[in-house]
N, C-alpha and C positions, 0 to 999 in steps of 0.2 A: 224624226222617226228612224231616218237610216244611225244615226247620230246612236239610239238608243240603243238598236239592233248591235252594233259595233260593239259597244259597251260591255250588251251582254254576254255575247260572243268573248270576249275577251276573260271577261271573268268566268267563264265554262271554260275552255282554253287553262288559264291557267291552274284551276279545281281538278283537272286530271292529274296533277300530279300535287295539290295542298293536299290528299291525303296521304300522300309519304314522307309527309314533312313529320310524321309522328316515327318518331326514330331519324336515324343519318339517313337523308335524302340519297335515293342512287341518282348518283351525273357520270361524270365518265372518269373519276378517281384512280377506278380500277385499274386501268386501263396505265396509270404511271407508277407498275409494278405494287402494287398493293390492292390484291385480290382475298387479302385477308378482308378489308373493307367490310366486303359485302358477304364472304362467304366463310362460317367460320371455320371448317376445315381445313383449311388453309393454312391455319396457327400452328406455324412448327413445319410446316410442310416443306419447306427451303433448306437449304445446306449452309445457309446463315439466319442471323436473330435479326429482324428490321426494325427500325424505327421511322415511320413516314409522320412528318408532319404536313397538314394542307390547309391554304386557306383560298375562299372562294369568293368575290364579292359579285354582284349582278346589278346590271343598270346606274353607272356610273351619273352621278349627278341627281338620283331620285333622292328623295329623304327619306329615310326607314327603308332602303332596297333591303331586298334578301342576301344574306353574307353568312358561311359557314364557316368552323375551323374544325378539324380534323386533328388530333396524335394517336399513335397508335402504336403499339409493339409486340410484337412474335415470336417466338422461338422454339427452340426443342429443347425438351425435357427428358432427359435420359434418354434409351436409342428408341422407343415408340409415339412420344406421346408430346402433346406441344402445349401451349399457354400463349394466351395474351391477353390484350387490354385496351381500350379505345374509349378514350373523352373525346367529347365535343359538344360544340357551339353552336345552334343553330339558331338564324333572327329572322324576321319576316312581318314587317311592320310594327303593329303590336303585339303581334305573338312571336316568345322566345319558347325555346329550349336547350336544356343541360341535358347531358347525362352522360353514363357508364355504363361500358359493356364489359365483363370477366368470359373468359374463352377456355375452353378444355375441347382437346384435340387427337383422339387416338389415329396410328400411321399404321396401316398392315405390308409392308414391302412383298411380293411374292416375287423376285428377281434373285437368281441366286446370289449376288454378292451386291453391296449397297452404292456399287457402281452402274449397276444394268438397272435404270430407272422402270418400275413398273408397281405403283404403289396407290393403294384404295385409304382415302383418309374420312375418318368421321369428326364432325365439331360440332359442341353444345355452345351459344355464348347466354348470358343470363345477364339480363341488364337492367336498371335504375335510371329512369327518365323524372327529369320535372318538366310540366310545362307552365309557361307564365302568361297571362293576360295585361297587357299595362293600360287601365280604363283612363289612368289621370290625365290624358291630352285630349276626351273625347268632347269635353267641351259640353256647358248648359245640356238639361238633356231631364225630359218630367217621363222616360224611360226607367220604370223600376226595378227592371234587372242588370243596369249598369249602374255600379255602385260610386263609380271616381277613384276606385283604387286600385293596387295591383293584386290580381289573384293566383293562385300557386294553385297544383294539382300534381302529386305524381303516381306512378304507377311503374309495376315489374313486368317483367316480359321475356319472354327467352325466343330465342333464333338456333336453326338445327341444319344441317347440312350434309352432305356426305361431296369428297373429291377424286376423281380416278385420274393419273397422271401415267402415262406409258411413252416411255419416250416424246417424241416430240407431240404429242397431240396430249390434252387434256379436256375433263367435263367436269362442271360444278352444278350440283341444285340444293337451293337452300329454303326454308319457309322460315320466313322471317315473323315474328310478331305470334308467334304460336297460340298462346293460352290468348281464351277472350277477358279482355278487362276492362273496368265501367272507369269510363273519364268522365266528370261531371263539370268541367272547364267554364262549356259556353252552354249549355243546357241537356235538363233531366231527358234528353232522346238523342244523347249521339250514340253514337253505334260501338259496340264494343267489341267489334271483328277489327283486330288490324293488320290481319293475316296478309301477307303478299311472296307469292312462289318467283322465285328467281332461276332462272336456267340458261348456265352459258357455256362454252364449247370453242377450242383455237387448235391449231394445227400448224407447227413451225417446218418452214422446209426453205433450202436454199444453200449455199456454199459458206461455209462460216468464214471463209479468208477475202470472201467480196460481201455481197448481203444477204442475211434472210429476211424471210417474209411470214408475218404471221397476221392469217385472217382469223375473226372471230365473232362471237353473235352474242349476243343477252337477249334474253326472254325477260318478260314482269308482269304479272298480272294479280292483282287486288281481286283477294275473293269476294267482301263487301259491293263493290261493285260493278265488278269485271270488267275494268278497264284493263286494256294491254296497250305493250310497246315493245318494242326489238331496235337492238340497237345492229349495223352493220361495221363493227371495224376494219382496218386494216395497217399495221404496224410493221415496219421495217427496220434494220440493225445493222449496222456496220462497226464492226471489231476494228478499234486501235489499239495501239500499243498501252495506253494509260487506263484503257476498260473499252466506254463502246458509244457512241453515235446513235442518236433513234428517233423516230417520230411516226407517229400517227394520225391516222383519222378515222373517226365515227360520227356515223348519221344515222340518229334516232329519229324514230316514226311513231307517230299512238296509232292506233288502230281505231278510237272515237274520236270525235269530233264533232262540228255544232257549224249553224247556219246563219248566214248573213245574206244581208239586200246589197247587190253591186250593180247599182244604175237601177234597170226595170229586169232583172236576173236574179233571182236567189243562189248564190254562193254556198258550198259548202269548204271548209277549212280544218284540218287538222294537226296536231302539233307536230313542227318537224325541226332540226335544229343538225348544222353541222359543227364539229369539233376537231381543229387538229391541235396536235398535241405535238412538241419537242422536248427533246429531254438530253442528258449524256449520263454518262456513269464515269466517274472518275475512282480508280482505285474503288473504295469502299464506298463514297459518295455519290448522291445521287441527285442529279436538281430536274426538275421539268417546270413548265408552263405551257398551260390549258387554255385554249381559247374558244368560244363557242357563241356561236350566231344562230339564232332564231330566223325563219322563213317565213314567208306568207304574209296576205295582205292585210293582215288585223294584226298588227303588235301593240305590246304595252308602251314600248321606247323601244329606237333605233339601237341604242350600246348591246355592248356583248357582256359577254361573262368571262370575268377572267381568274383565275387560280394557279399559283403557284407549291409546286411543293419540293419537299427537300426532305433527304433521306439519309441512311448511313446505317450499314451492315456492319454486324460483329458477328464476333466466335463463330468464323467457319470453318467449316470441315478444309482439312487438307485436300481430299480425294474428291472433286468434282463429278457429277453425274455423265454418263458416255451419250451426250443428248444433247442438241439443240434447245432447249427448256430454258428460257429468261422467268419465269415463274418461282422456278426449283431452284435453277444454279445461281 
């Protein structure tokens, strides 16, 4: 019975966040300089064009673990207005997903020259999702809505945002998944909300010639169900001569959570997971690696998650922003 309770605890557990699997999962991406990721105003918002590439894999040794890849790319477009683009890959047992996101990005600066950083950004992105079913490994089965083959469904969707950036401090809020659209995948009653509000918030402050320090938060909450999570970061930078030194950490928290039998005790447990992050910038280059552990006494597997990524800025402005801002500059 305890046996069962665990089980199901686990699969509640990790269903707080299979419903963000429809679209790019948020993990902590963000967080290694690519906030376009999750928010599309952001597209253009910088004083260079990015290109992030990431890849994520989770539970080292499972078969079929969950593994994402990320590219993406950003830029500005004349002196307001920004663009980009983001494919990727996401797996998760039997269930895959493709897709494609396109980005438009208007910049209002109200600073009198385009060095005194103080600028409000809006971003539409509109995107092309497939997702796939793969039934043919499910094995003998007198179930007549598994067919033994692979099923496809896709659907459009747009994400909308607005960003305010005033020197060192920034705030992003984005609704991801906007219009409701009918997925008919795994059956005629899933839910066609895949709305989910995103809100986050950092503040750079410190000596640029020794370290700064930037804290920071993410908000998420799924209208469908109303589950939440807040993420807590904390990210630090040290300037060399070749670019810069960095690393962070963030500990997510859900706000729900589910119950288990521990001994003759009923346990409650909720999702919590830490993450640091290192990274450097060299010249125009950028590498990180992301590592993130899972807490608490119900897991799926002991391994972490681990993600690498790798980046590289072009066409930047000569004239740098008068601001502590890793975001922007």
């Amino acid at each position: 019975m305890k046996l069962k309770i665990k089980v199901l605890l686990i699969f509640f557990i990790c269903s707080l966040y299979s419903y963000s699997q429809e679209g790019i999962p948020v993990y902590s991406d963000y967080l290694s300089d690519n906030y376009y990721l999750i928010h599309p105003s952001m597209a253009g918002a910088a004083n260079c064009a990015k290109i992030r590439l990431t890849a994520r894999k989770q539970w080292f040794g499972q078969e079929d673990a969950p593994s994402l890849q990320t590219l993406s790319f950003n830029g500005r477009i004349g002196e307001r207005s920004g663009a980009g683009i983001i494919l990727f890959n996401d797996k998760n047992g039997y269930h895959s997903q493709k897709g494609v996101k396109l980005t438009y990005a208007h910049h209002i600066l109200f600073s009198r020259d385009e060095v005194d950083l103080n600028q409000l950004s809006f971003g539409i992105s509109g995107g092309v999702i497939q997702n796939q079913l793969d039934e043919t490994k499910f094995g003998p089965t007198i179930d007549p809505l598994i067919t033994g083959s692979v099923l496809n469904d896709s659907y459009f969707n747009l994400d909308v945002g607005a960003s305010y950036n005033f020197l060192n401090f920034y705030a992003h809020a984005t609704v991801q998944g906007l219009i409701e659209t009918r997925r008919q995948l795994y059956s005629d009653y899933e839910s066609d909300n895949l709305r989910k509000y995103l809100l986050s918030a950092g503040y750079v402050f410190g000596k640029r010639e020794k370290i700064t320090w930037e804290p920071s938060i993410l908000f998420q909450m799924f209208d469908q169900t109303k589950e939440k999570s807040i993420d807590l970061n904390m990210k630090a930078y040290k300037n060399m001569d070749f670019g810069s030194l960095w690393a962070a950490l963030s500990y997510r928290r859900s706000f729900d959570g589910g119950q288990y039998v521990s001994g003759n005790t009923v346990s409650t447990q909720k999702l919590q997971y830490f993450t640091p992050i290192v990274g450097v910038n060299f010249k125009n280059f950028m590498f990180a690696y992301t590592y993130t552990q899972v807490t608490g006494d119900v897991k799926f597997d002991n391994g972490a998650y681990h993600q690498i990524t790798l980046g590289i800025n072009l066409f930047c402005k000569r004239e740098r922003y008068d601001c502590d801002c890793p975001a922007i500059n």
